[in-house]
VEXMARDO-219251 format. One record per residue (C-alpha): z, x, y. Coordinates in steps of 0.2 Angstrom, whole numbers, plus 5000, padded with zeros to 4 digits. Each point is the difference from the previous one (the first is absolute). Layout:
! residues N
ZXY ...
This chain:
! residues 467
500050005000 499550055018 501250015014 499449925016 500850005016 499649835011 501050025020 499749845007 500649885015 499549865007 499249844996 498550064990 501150124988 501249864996 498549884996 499250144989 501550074989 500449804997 498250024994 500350144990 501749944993 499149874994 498650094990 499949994984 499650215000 501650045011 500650074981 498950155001 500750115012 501850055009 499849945019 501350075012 500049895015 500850045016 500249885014 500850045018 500249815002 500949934985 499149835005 498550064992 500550024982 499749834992 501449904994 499950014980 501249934990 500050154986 499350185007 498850074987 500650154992 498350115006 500649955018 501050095011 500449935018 500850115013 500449955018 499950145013 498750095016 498750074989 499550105015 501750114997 499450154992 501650034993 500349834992 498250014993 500350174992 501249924986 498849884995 498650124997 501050094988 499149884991 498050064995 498949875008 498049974993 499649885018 501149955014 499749835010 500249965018 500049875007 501149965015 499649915016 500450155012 498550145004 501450145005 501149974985 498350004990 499650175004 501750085001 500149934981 498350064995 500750185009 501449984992 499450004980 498650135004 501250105004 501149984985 498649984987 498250055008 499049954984 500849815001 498849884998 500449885016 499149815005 500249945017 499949845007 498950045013 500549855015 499350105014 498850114998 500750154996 499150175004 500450074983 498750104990 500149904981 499850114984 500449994982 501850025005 499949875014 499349845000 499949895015 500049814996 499549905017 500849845001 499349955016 498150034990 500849914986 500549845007 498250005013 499050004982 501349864993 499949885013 498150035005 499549944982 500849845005 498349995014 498449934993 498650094996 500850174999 500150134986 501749984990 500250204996 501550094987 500850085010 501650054988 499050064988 498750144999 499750095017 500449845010 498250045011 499349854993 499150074985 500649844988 499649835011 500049834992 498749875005 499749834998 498349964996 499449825013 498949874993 498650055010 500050204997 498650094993 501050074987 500449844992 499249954983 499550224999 500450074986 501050165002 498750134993 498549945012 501250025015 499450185009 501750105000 500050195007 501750075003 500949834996 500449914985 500649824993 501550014991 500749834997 499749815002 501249885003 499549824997 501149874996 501650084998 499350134989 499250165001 498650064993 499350204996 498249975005 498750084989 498350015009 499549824991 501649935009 499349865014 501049995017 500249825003 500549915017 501750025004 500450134988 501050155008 499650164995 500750195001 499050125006 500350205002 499050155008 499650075016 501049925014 498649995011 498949954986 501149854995 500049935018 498349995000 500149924983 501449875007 498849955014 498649994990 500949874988 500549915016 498450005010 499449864989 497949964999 498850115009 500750174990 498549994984 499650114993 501750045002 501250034989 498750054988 499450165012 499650035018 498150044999 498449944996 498950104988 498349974999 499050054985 498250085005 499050054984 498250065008 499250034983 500149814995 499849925015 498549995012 500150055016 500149825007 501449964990 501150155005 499749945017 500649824996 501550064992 500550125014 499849865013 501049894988 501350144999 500150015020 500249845002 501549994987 500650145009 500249905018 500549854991 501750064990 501350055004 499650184992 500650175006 498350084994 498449994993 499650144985 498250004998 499750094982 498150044995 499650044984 498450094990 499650065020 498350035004 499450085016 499049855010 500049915016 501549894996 501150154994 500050105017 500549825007 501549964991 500550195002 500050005018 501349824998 501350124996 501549975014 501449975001 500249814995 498650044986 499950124987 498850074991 500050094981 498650074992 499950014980 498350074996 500350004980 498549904993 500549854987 501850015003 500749885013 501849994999 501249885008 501550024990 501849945003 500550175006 498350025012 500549865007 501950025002 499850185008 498949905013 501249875003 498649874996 500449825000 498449914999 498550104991 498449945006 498350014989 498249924996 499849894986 499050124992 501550134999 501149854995 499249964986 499650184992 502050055005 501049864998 501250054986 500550165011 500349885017 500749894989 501250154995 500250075019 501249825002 499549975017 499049875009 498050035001 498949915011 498249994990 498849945014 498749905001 498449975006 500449935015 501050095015 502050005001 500249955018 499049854997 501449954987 500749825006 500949944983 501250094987 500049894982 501150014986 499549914983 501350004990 501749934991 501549955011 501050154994 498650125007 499949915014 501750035004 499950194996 498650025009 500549905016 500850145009 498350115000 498849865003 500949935013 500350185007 498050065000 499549815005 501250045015 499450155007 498249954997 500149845009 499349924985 500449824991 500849984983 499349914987 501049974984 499149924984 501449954989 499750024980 501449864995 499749854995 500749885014 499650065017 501749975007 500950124989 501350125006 499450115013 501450005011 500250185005 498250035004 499949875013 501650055005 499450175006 498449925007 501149905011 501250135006 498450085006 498949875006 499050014987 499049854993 499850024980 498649884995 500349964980 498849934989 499849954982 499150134987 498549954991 498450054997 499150035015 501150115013 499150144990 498249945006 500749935016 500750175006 498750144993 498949945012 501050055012 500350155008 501349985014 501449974986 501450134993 500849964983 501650074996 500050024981 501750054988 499250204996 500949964979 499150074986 498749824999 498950075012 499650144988 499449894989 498049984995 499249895009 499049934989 501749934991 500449955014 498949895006 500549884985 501949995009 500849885011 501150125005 499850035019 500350185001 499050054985 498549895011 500450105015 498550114996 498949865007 500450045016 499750194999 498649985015 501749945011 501450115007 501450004987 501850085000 500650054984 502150005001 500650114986 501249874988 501150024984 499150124987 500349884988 499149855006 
């Protein structure tokens, strides 16, 4: 058993050794408390025999020196006098320099801390405490850990982007999820785990970085592609496209670019060729755009990893390249945007067809894109009775001022909607998609049909592997 020396007066030091009195680890080592003012000791009825009260001016050196016949591990301070403070701190270095000493810190003190000094600043303490008490600010540990606000709890509103993502296709660089609370219960989060409304979550990194994370939780619609990434990576491959298609996707990336809200815009060519085109997306380099070149022929790779280094959340590509590498964007798990044959600033609806529990998932996103493009919603609901529950998804569309026009599913939106070309399509990015087409064709299942509309604008949003 450690020895451990607690001075205390005041207030504070009689509420916290009625708190450790009361502790159901008390039993584990000797405490020697001395009090100047007998009013602090707390009125027990039996004294624990690891206790030791004593009742005299722990600022006497002399008086002091006969308790520290005694080898102390730690020594507490806390008294509500600054002077006395310090003469007590000068006091025990002086009889035992390698002491271990905690203060409590209720003025500032100009003390250098160290492994044998630790200051613990009650006025910091209780600003953190009360200010978690304010809306909309970041309820930080701060008795735990550093205390700088590297593990901060969140809850997660209705309305945030982050709701109904799963925890591996959330983009995190220096910061990670390390628990879900929902319900009363907590969760470990795996990266299948979803992030539902109103769950509160821990998260833990970089100060800096987790402040920027709070925010982006809290900001709500208008952050996509956020949380997935920052950027927008466009995929050139001048060996299998014609020079008037790489202009069309280029023009289609720009405008993407100046429609979300997107830090940057990552042009990546691959199979370069030396032509007209090239010297022209070259000289786009700045500093909101970047370019990077890949001249290996037959090998155009968006991996996971590609695209984490880049910070990519929403890969851009031609159908052409979405068919002949849709297994490996499939495996990136991020949101692409195939585009059509039309032009993305003419884009005046976003559709959905689909069940009312994609709908739900999806609501966030659509309702997030249709947002920052100005554009109209459009959901064709898969269940039988129009009027089933989609609750949530109108829900967001109110809070925003969005209309969300629903419809029944049948036969014809299919042949209604590839003849148009002003219309994006978000479309669950699960393993159907991958399917042949041909078998497909035979389905009723919408998403396996969604390759019907591949001359449309369509945003795949990554979903659980094992649907």
């Amino acid at each position: 058993m450690k020895n451990i020396l607690i001075v205390a007066d005041g207030i504070l030091a009689k509420h916290f050794l009625e708190r450790l009195l009361e502790s159901k680890n008390r039993g584990l080592h000797n405490f020697v408390v001395v009090a100047p003012d007998s009013a602090t000791i707390p009125a027990i009825d039996v004294k624990p025999e690891n206790f030791t009260f004593l009742n005299f001016d722990p600022t006497s050196l002399s008086k002091l020196t006969i308790v520290m016949n005694l080898s102390f591990e730690r020594a507490v301070i806390m008294m509500k006098d600054k002077g006395e403070v310090l003469a007590v701190r000068e006091n025990l270095r002086s009889l035992n320099p390698k002491i271990e000493l905690v203060i409590a810190d209720f003025w500032g003190l100009q003390l250098l801390a160290n492994s044998n000094l630790k200051l613990i600043d009650t006025r910091e303490i209780l600003a953190s405490r009360f200010i978690n008490f304010i809306p909309e600010f970041p309820v930080i540990a701060t008795s735990i850990g550093l205390g700088k606000g590297e593990i901060m709890e969140v809850l997660v509103p209705p309305t945030s982007a982050y709701a109904y993502r799963r925890v591996g296709n959330i983009h995190k660089k220096k910061w990670q999820i390390s628990m879900i609370y929902r319900d009363g219960n907590y969760i470990l989060p795996t990266s299948d785990t979803v992030i539902e409304p109103n769950d509160t979550i821990l998260i833990v990194g970089d100060p800096k970085v987790l402040e920027r994370v709070f925010y982006s939780i809290k900001n709500e619609v208008g952050q996509f592609p956020n949380p997935y990434g920052n950027n927008i990576m466009v995929v050139i491959d001048m060996v299998n496209m014609t020079p008037l298609e790489l202009k069309s996707l280029l023009r289609d990336a720009l405008a993407a670019h100046h429609a979300f809200n997107n830090r940057k815009l990552v042009i990546k060519v691959v199979n370069a060729t030396l032509c007209d085109v090239y010297d022209e997306i070259k000289a786009m380099h700045s500093k909101t755009i970047r370019v990077v070149i890949d001249y290996r022929l037959d090998k155009p790779e968006v991996t996971k990893q590609i695209l984490s280094e880049n910070d990519v959340g929403l890969a851009m590509v031609s159908e052409k390249f979405f068919e002949r590498k849709k297994k490996m964007l499939f495996n990136a798990r991020v949101p692409v945007l195939k585009v059509g044959k039309g032009r993305f600033e003419d884009i005046a609806e976003g559709i959905l067809i689909g069940d009312i529990e994609i709908a739900n998932r999806l609501a966030a996103t659509i309702i997030d894109c249709c947002m920052q493009l100005a554009s109209n919603i459009h959901y064709y609901s898969t269940n039988k009775k129009l009027n089933a529950s989609h609750e949530y998804f109108d829900e967001l569309a109110k809070l925003f001022g969005k209309e969300v026009r629903v419809s029944h599913f049948d036969s014809n939106p299919f042949l209604k909607l590839r003849k148009r070309k002003d219309v994006l399509q978000f479309v669950p990015f699960s393993k159907k998609i991958l399917s042949n087409k041909v078998a497909s064709l035979f389905s009723r299942d919408a998403d396996r049909l969604s390759f019907l509309l591949e001359n449309n604008y369509q945003i795949f949003i990554p979903q659980d592997e094992k649907n």
